[in-house]
C-alpha positions as CSV (number, residue, x, y, z in Angstrom):
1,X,-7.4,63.2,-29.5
2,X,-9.2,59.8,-29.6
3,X,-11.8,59.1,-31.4
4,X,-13.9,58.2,-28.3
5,X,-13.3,62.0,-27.1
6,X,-13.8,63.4,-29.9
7,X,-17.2,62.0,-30.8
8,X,-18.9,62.0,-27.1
9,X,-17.9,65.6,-27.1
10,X,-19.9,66.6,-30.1
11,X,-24.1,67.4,-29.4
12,X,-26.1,64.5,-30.3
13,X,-27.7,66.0,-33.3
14,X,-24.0,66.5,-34.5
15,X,-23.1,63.2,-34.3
16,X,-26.0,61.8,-36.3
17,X,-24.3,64.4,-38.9
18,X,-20.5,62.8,-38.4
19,X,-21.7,59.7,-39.0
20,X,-23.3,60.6,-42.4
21,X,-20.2,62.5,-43.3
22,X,-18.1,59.3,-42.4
23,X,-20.7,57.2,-44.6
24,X,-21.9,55.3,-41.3
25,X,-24.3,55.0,-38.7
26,X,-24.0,56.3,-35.0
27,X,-24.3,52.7,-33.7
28,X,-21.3,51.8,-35.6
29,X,-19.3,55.4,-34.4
30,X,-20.3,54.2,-30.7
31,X,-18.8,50.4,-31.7
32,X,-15.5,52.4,-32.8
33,X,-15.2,54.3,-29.7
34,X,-15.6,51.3,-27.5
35,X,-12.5,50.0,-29.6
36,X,-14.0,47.4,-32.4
37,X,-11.1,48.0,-34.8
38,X,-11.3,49.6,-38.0
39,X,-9.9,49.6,-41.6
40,X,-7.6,52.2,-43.5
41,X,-10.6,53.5,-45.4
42,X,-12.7,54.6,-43.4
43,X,-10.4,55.5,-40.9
44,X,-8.8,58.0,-43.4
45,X,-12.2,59.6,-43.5
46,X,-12.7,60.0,-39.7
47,X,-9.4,61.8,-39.8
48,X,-10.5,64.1,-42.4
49,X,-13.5,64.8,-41.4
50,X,-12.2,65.5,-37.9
51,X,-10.4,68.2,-39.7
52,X,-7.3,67.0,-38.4
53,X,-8.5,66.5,-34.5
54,X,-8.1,62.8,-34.5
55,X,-4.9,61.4,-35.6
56,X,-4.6,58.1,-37.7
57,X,-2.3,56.4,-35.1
58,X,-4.7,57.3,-32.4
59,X,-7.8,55.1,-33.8
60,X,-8.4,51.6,-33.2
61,X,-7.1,49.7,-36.7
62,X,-7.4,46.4,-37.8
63,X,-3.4,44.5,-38.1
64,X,-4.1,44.9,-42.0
65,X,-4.6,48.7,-41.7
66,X,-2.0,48.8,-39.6
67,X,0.5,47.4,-41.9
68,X,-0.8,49.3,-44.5
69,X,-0.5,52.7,-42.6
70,X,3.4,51.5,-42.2
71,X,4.1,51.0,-45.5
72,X,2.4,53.9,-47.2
73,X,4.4,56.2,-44.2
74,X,7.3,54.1,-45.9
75,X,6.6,55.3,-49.4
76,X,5.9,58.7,-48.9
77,X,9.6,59.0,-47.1
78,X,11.1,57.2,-50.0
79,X,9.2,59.6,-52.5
80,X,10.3,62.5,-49.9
């Protein structure tokens, strides 16, 4: 699920409560699902705290997290 699905389809009052979880502000969860682009760290959060609804690969990240995401899916299969 995106992340724009996902957090329009919570109740207001729950998504002033995401966004605490996530460390943020609701303004900046509405800038995220309009598409500004975000780094690996906090996009790890949003997945966890999602409890596994939202998928890494389905949020908008920065090149640098993307390249980051790449090469730690790279390490983990050479660990594997």
């Amino acid at each position: 699920m995106d992340f724009k699905t996902f957090y329009f389809s919570l109740p207001i009052p729950r998504r002033t409560e995401f966004a605490e979880e996530i460390g943020t502000t609701t303004g900046y969860c509405h800038q995220i699902a309009y598409g500004k682009r975000i780094e690996l760290g906090i996009a790890d959060v949003i997945v966890n705290a999602s409890a596994g609804q939202i998928k890494l690969h389905e949020l908008p990240l920065t090149d640098r997290a993307i390249f980051q995401s790449k090469a730690r899916e790279s390490v983990t299969k050479e660990v594997a």
